[in-house]
N, C-alpha and C positions, 0 to 999 in steps of 0.2 A: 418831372420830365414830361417833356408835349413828345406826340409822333401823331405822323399824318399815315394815311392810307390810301390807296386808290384802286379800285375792282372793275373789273367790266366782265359782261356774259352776253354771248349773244345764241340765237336757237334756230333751229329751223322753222318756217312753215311751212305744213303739209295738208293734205287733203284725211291723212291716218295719222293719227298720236293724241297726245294729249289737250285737255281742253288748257284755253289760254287762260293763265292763273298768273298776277303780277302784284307783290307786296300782300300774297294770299287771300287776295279779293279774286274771283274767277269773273271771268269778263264773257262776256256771250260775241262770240265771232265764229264766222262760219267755216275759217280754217285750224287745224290744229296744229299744236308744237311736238317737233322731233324730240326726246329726252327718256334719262335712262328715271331721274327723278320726277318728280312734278313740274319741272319745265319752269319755275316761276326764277326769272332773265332777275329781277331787282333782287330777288333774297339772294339768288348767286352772287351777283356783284358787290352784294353788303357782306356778304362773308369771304371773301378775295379781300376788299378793302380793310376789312378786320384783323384776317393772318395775313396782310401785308404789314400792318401799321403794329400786329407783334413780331416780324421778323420771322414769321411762320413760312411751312412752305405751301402750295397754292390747292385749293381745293379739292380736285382731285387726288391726293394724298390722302387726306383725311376722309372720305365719300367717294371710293372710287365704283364706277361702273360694274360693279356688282347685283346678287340677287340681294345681297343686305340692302342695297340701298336702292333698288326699284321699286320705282313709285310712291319715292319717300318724300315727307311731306315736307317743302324748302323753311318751311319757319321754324321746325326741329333743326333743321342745318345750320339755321343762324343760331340759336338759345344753345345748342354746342360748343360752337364758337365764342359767343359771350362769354360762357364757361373759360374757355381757355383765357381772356382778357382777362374776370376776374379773379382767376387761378395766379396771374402775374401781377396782380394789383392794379391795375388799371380800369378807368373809365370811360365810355364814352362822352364827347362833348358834343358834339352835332353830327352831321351824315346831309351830304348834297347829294340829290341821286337823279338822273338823267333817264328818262326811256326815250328811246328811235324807234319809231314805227310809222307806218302811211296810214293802216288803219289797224285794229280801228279807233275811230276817236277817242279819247281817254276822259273828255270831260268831264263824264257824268260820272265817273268812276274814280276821279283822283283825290277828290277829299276821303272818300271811303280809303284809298291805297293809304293816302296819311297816316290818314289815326289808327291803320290796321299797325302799321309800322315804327309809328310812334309808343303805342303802346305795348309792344315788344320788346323796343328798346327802350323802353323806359323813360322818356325823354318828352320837354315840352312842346309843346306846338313851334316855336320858334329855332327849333335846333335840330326840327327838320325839314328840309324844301324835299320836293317829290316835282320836277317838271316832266311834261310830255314835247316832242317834238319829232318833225319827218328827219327827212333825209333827204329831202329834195329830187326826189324819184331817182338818186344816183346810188347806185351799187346794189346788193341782195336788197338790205335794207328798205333802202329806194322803191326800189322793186316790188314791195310787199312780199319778198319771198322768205325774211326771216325778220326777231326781232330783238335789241339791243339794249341793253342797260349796263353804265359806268356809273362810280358811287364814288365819291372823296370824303373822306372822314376824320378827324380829328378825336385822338385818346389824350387822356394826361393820368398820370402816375395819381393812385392814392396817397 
């Protein structure tokens, strides 16, 4: 059995909260993210896209805004979640994951998000794409006033 998946997380930015942290590489920006966790926009969305593609319910059920879960570190959120995939017999097959932001730039930073990410999930170089992109200065996003990550992902049954 194939199923697909699809996640998105979006956060605030602030002048108070946490440091920007994406695919648990921490990125040096001079605004912080609003957030009850560590704020990191790609691990949320890869765990949304996961208990979506098991018919789970949506993240906040399992992590909710809590002192359990303040300040909790998003790459335990995901390895949780895996948990629950291979608790059902399933595998990951790839993961396409998108971040929206204006800044800051991501280039020197996305090979490291990769292989942080790839090697979490277990997975070859080729069965993960990681891009960056604005927003065209239209909406919060846009705006630089927050920042966005959607993830599509593909499981199939052991």
């Amino acid at each position: 059995m194939i199923k697909v998946g699809f996640g998105r997380d979006i956060h605030a930015f602030s002048d108070e909260g946490r440091d920007l942290i994406i695919g648990g590489i921490k990125i040096p920006f001079e605004k912080k993210v609003l957030a009850n966790s560590d704020g990191d926009v790609l691990f949320h969305a890869l765990a949304e896209a996961l208990l979506g593609s098991l018919g789970m319910f949506d993240l906040g059920t399992y992590f909710p805004e809590t002192k359990e879960c303040e300040n909790m570190d998003s790459s335990l959120i995901v390895k949780k979640v895996l948990s629950f995939m291979h608790e059902k017999k399933f595998h990951l097959v790839n993961v396409d994951i998108s971040l929206i932001l204006e800044k800051p730039r991501l280039k020197d930073y996305i090979l490291k998000i990769k292989n942080n990410v790839k090697n979490i999930l277990n997975l070859d170089d080729e069965c993960v794409s990681i891009k960056a992109q604005t927003n065209e200065k239209m909406d919060s996003v846009g705006k630089n006033l927050a920042i966005e990550s959607c993830c599509a992902l593909l499981i199939e049954s052991d």
